[in-house]
Every structure is written in structure tokens, then in C-alpha cells.
C-alpha positions as CSV (number, residue, x, y, z in Angstrom):
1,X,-49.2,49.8,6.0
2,X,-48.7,47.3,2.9
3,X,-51.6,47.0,0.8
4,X,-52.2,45.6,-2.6
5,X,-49.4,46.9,-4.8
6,X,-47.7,44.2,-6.5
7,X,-44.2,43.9,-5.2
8,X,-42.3,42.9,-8.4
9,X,-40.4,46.0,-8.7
10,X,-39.4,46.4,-4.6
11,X,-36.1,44.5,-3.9
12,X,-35.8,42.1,-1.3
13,X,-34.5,43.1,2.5
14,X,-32.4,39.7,1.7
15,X,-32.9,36.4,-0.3
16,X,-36.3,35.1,0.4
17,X,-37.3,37.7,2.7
18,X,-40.2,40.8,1.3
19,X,-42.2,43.2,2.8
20,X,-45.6,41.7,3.3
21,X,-49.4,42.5,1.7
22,X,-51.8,43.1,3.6
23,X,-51.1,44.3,7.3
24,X,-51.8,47.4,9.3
25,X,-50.2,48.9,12.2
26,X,-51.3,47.7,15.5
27,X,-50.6,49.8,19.3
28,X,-47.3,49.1,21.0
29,X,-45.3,48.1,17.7
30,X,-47.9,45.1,16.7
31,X,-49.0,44.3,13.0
32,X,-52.5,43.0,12.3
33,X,-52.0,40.9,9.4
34,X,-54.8,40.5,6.5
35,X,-53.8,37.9,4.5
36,X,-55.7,35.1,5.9
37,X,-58.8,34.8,8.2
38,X,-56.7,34.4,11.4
39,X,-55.6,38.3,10.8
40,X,-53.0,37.7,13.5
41,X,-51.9,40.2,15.7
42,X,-48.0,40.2,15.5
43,X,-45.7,41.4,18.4
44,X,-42.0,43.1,17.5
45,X,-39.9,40.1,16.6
46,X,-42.5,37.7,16.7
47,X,-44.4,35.9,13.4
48,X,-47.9,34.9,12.7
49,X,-49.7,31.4,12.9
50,X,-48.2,30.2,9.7
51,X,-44.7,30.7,11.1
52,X,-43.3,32.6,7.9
53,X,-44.6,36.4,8.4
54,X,-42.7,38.5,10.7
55,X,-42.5,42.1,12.0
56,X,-39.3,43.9,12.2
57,X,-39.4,46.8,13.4
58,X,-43.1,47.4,12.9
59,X,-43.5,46.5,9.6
60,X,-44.3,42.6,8.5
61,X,-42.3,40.5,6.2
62,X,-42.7,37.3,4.2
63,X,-39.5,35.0,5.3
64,X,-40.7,32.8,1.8
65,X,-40.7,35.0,-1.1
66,X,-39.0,33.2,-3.6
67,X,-38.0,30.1,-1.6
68,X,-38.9,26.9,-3.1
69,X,-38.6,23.9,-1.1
70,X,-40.7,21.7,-3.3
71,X,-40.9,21.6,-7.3
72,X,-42.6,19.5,-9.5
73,X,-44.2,19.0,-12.9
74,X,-47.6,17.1,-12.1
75,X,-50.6,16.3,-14.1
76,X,-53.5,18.5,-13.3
77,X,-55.5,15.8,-12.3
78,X,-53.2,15.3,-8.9
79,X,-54.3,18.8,-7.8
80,X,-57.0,17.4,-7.9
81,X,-58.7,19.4,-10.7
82,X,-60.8,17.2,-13.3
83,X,-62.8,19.7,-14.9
84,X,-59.6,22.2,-15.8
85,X,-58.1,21.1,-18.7
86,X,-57.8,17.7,-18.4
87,X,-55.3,15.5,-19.1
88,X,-52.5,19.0,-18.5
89,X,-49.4,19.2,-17.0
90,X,-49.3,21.8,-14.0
91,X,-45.4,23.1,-12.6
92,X,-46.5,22.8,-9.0
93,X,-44.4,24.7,-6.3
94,X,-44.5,25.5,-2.4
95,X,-42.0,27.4,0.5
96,X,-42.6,26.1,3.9
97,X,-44.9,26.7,6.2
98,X,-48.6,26.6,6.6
99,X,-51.8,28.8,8.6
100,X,-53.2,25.3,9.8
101,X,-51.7,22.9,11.7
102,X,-53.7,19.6,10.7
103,X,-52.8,16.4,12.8
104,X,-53.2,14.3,9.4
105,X,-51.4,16.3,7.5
106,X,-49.7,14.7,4.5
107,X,-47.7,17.3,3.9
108,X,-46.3,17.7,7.2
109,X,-42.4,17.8,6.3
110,X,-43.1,21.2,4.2
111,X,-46.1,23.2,5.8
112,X,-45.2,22.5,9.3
113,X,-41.2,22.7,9.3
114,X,-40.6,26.6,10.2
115,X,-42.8,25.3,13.3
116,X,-41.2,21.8,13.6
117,X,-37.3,23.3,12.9
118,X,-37.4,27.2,13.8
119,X,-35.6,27.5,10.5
120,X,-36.8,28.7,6.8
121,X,-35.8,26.3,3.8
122,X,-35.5,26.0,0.5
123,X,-33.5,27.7,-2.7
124,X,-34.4,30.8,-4.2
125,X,-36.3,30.7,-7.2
126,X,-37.6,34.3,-8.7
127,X,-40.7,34.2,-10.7
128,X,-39.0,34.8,-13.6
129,X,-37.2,31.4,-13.5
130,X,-40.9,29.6,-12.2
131,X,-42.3,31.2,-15.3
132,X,-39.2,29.8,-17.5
133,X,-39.3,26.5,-16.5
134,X,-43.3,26.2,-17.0
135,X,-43.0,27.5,-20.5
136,X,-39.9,25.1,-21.2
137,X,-41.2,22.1,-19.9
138,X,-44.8,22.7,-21.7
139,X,-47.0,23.2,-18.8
140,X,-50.1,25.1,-19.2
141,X,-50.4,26.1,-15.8
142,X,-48.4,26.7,-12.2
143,X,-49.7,25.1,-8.9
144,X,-49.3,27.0,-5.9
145,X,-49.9,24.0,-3.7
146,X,-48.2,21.0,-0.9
147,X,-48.9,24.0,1.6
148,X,-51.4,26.3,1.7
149,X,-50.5,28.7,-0.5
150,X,-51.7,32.2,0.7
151,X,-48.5,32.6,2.9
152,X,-46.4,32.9,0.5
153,X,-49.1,34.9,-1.4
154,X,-46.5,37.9,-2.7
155,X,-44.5,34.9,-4.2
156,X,-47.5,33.6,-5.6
157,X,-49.1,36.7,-7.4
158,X,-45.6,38.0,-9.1
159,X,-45.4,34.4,-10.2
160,X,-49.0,34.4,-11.5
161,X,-48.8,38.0,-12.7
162,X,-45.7,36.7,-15.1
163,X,-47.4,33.4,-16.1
164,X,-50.9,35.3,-17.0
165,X,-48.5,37.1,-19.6
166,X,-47.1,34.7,-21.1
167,X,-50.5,32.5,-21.4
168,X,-50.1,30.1,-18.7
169,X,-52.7,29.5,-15.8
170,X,-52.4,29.9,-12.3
171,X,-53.8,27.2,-10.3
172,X,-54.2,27.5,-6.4
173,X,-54.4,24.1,-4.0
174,X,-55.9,25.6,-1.1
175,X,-56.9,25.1,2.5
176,X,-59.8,28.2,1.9
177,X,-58.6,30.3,4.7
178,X,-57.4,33.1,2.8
179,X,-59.1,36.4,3.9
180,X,-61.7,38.2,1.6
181,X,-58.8,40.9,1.1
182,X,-56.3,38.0,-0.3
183,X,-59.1,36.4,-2.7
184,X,-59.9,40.0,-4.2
185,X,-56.1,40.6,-4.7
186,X,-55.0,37.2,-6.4
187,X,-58.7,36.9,-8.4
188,X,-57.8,38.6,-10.8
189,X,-55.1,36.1,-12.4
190,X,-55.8,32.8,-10.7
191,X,-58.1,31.0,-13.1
192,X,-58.9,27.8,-10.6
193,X,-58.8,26.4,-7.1
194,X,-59.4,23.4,-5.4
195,X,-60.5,24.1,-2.2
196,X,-60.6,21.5,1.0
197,X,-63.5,21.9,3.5
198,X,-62.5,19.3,6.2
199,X,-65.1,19.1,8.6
200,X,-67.6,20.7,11.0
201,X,-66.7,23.4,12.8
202,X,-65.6,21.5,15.8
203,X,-63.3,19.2,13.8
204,X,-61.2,22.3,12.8
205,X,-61.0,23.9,16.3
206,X,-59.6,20.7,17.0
207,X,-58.0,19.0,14.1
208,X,-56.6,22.3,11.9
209,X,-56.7,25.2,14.4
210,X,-59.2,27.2,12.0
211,X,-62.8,27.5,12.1
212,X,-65.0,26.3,9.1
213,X,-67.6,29.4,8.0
214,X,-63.7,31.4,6.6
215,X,-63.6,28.4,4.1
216,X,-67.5,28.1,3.1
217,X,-67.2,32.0,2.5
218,X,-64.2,31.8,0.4
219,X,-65.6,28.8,-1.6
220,X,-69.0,31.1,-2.3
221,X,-66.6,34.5,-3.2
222,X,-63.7,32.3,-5.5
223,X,-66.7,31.2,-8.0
224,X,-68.5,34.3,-7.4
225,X,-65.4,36.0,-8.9
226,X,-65.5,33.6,-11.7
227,X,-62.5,31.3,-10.7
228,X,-63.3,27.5,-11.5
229,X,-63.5,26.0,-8.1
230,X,-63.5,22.1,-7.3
231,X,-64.0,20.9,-3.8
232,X,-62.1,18.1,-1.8
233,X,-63.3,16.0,1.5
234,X,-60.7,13.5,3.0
235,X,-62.8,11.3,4.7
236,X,-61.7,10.5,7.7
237,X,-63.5,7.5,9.6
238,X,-65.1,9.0,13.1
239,X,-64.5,12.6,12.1
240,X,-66.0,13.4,9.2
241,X,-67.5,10.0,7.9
242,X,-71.4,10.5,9.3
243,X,-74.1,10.6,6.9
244,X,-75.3,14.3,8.2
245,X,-72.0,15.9,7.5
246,X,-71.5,14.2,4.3
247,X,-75.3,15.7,3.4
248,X,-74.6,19.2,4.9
249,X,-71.6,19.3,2.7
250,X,-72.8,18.4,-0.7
251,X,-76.1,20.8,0.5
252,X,-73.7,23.3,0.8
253,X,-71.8,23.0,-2.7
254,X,-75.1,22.5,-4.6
255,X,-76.2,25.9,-3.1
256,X,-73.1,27.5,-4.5
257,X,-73.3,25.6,-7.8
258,X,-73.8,22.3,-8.4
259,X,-71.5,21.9,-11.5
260,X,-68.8,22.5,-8.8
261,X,-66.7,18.8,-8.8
262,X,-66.8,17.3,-5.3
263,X,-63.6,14.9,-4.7
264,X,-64.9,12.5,-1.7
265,X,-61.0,11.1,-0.5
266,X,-59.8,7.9,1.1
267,X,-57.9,8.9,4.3
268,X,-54.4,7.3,5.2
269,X,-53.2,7.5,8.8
270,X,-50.2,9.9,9.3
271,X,-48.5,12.3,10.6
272,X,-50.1,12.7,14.3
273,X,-53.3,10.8,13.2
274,X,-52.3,7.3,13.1
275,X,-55.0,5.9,15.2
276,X,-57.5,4.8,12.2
277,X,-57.3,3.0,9.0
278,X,-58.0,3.7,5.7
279,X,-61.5,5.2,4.7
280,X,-63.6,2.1,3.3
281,X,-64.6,2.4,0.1
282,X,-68.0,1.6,0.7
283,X,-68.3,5.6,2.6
284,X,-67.0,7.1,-0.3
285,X,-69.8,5.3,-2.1
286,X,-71.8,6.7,0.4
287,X,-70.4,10.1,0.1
288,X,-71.0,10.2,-3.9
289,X,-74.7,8.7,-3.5
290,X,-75.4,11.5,-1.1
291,X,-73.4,14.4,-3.3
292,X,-75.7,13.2,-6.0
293,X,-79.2,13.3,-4.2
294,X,-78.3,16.4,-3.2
295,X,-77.9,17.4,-6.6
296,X,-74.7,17.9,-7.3
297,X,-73.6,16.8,-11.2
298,X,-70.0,15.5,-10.4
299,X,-68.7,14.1,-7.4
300,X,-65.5,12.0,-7.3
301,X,-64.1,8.6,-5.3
302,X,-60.2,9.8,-4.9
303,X,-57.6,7.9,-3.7
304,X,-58.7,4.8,-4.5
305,X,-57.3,3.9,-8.6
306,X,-59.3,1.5,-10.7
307,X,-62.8,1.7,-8.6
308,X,-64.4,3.3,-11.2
309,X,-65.3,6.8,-9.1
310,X,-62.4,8.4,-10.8
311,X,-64.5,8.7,-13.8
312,X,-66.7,11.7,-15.0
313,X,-70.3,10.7,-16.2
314,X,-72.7,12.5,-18.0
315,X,-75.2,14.3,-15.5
316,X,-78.1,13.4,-18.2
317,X,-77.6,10.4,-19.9
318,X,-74.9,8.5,-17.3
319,X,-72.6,7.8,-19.8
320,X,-69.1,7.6,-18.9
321,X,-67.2,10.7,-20.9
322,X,-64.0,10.4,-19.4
323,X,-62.3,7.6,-17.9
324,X,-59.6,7.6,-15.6
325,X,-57.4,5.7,-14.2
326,X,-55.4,7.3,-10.9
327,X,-53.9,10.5,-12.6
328,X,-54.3,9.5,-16.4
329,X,-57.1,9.7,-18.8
330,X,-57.6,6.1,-20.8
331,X,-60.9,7.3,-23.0
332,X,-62.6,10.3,-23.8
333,X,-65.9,10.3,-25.1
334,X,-66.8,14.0,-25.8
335,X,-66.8,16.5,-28.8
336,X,-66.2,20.0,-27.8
337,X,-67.0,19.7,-24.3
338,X,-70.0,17.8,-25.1
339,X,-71.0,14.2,-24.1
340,X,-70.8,12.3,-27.1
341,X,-73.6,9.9,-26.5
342,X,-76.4,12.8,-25.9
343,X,-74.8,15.8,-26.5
344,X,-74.9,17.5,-22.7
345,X,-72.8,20.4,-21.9
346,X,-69.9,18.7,-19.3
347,X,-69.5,22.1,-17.7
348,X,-65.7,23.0,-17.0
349,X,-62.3,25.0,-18.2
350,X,-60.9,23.6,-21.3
351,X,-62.6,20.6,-21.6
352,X,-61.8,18.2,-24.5
């Protein structure tokens, strides 16, 4: 049984491929695997629902340690995080393969392709080099994102480990499935997460092949561990668009905290859900009028550059104190964290 020992110092069966965290033996040669709240049950030769963890042999290896198949340098903003350091530049990275399998995903190409291919892609990176690069190109953080990125959590956490020493952030993008076992072992050097809650219950046995009450519990346990945690909703016209789930959602942040950021997104079609337009921008109104009866202090139009719900206002006085425009910052009206115009604490990580 693998547990939480960091694997920096274990060498790699071959490139890319480490024994995983987090998995027991099972009867007959199986593996229960703890990463995530699936905990699949993993025949000999056989891998788990996010098609990179495999058992050999009885013991279960990641298939994506080190094996980057997307790379880029992205402002913080894109994550989206607006209340963690602003106007930053985040080295964002991802391996294939994903523990959901969303019809709309956008990211299709990378989380589903071990599924879509029966192949594992991408060129091996070591943490080291992720950790170089960051520092080099002046990025004060690394984004484990594109994919959800608790599969290729070993990857992740020797990457984090690294960056936490050297004074870089760790950022996580995440779908909110991981398991309470994988949120206690990466807390301790992730300093925020964007988390997406989707739907109802019903629209992730359908749409994502997950269940919803995994994410709400993570959401409650990330910024009970201190982690700065903003939330994201792509709205999706006839799934998620009604005015009770909209309600029951921003209910359900304000409970947690209602300083927690809620981004309310304009849907595309793609991937397998092409059969609706765009979300109109008049439900993302919606959406924000509702997140702010129910009391939460920021809550975000995304997707939709120039419309003014990029902004951040002040919760007391309604002043803008940041103003955006699609992933930049045009004007900044703060001191210290502080709304300029009345002198309210904007709460967030590193805030101008």
C-alpha cells in the first residue's frame, strides 16, 4: 500500500510512469484507489476512471508523472483567480487524462485522450525543470490545470513541494473531486484553488459521470484548511440556467464564506454538447443579482470581455476597485488591499 510519502526520491519504473499515492490492496489482485472520490476498484492490468492509474501486478501506478502535454505561461486571471495576486503571471501545466468525462468539455483534446486514443502523451518534464522555468520566466506561481489535476497528483506535489522552496505558489484548477485523503496531502503547499461546481446532482450523473456532494465537501474542507478558494459555474442554458439552482448555489458558497469569488460563465457549445447556444448575458446578470442577495461580496460575469462583470466592486461602498478587461487589469483603485474611496478591506491573497 502507497500512502502519503512524497515520491521525489523513488525513481521511475520508466519515463512518466510512478508508483501511485493513495491505494490499498483489494481481494483477487484489485487496488482501491484514494485519490479521488470515485476510489476505483482496479483489476490486474486494468486502470481507473481517469484512464492514467494502473495496477501492475497489484500495485497502482501513475502512467503521467512527469509528462506534460500542455505548457503555458498565463495570467492568473485566466485560472480564473481574481482575488490571488492579481494582475500575476501563473506557469500553467497538465498530462492527459481526466476523472470526469464532461460532454462540454473544452478541454477535451487533453483530459479525454488516454480514453479517446488508448495511448499516454506528452514529453517528460521533472519538477525540477517546471520549477526552473517558473523562476526564469518570473512567474509567481504554477497552475496545475486544462485537466483536472489530482491524477497526476504525485506530479503535482513534487512540483509544488520544489516551488514552495523556492517562493513560488502553487495554484490548483480543479473539478473538486479529489478525495478528503488527496486534499489533506497536497494542503499543505497549495496556496489556492478554483474549484467548478457544475450542477445538481443529476446533471453530473449525466453530464460529468461524478456526483455533486464530493465537490461541495471539498469546497468546505480546501478553505477550511486555509487555501484561498474561488468558485466557477459555466452556465449552461437548460441545465444549470434556472433561478433555483443559481440560488442554491450562491446559498451554498455564502454558507462556506461569502468573501469566496463566484465566477458565473458564458457557455460555448462543444465538444459533444453542441446542441445550445451561448449563455445570454442577461442569466449571468441574473446569476450575479442572485449571488449577491444571497450575500455573497464578489461574484463575476466570465467570458464575456468589456460587459463590465469582470470588474471587482467594493462590497460597501460599490465602487469599482479594479477594473478589467478580459484577462488584464486597466485601473486599480486600492491602497494596501483597501478600497480607496471608503477604505473596506477587499478580502483576498496578495491584493494590490
Amino acid at each position: 500500500m502507497s500512502t502519503g510519502a512524497i515520491l521525489s526520491e523513488e525513481v521511475c519504473v520508466e519515463e512518466g510512469v510512478r508508483e501511485a499515492l493513495l491505494y490499498e490492496d483489494a481481494d483477487g489482485g484489485k487496488v482501491r484507489c484514494r485519490l479521488c472520490s470515485h476510489y476505483c476498484l482496479i483489476g490486474e492490468g486494468k486502470r481507473g476512471i481517469c484512464q492514467v492509474r494502473e495496477n501492475r501486478g497489484g500495485k497502482l501506478y501513475s502512467l503521467v508523472y512527469g509528462k506534460v502535454i500542455a505548457k503555458h505561461l498565463d495570467p492568473i486571471e485566466k485560472k480564473p483567480l481574481f482575488h490571488f495576486h492579481p494582475g500575476s503571471q501563473s506557469l500553467s501545466i497538465s498530462t492527459v487524462g481526466c476523472n470526469f468525462r464532461c460532454l462540454h468539455c473544452q478541454n477535451w483534446e487533453i483530459s479525454q485522450f488516454p480514453r479517446l486514443y488508448n495511448t499516454i502523451a506528452g514529453d517528460y518534464l521533472p519538477p525540477e525543470a517546471v520549477v526552473d522555468e517558473a523562476e526564469r520566466r518570473g512567474a509567481g506561481s504554477i497552475s496545475y490545470t486544462y485537466t483536472e489535476p489530482t491524477i497526476f497528483m504525485e506530479y503535482a506535489l513534487d512540483c509544488a513541494r520544489l516551488a514552495r522552496e523556492r517562493g513560488i505558489r502553487n495554484v490548483f484548477v480543479s473539478n473538486g473531486y479529489t478525495s478528503p485523503e488527496g486534499v489533506e496531502m497536497i494542503a499543505p503547499y497549495l496556496d489556492a484553488n478554483n474549484i467548478d461546481i457544475k450542477g445538481d446532482d443529476d446533471f453530473y450523473r449525466k453530464v460529468a459521470g461524478a456526483r455533486l456532494e464530493p465537490v461541495l465537501d471539498t469546497v468546505r474542507r480546501m478553505k477550511s484548511l486555509g487555501i484561498w478558494v474561488e468558485v466557477t459555474t459555466l452556465v449552461i442554458p437548460g441545465h444549470n440556467d434556472s433561478e433555483e439552482f443559481l440560488r442554491f448555489m450562491a446559498e451554498f458558497i455564502a454558507s462556506v464564506d461569502p468573501a469566496i469569488p463566484w465566477h458565473v460563465t458564458q457557455f460555448y457549445p462543444t465538444y459533444r454538447m453542441t446542441d445550445r447556444g451561448r449563455t445570454p448575458v442577461s442569466t449571468l446578470r441574473m446569476a450575479r443579482r442572485i449571488g449577491i442577495e444571497s450575500g455573497l461580496k464578489y461574484v463575476y460575469e466570465g467570458n464575456v470581455p468589456g460587459e463590465g462583470g469582470e470588474n471587482t466592486y467594493c462590497p460597501d461602498c460599490g465602487e469599482v476597485v479594479i477594473e478589467r478587461l478580459g484577462f488584464s487589469l486597466t485601473k486599480i483603485r486600492m491602497n494596501d488591499g483597501n478600497c480607496e474611496s471608503c477604505g473596506c478591506r477587499i478580502e483576498g491573497i496578495g491584493m494590490p
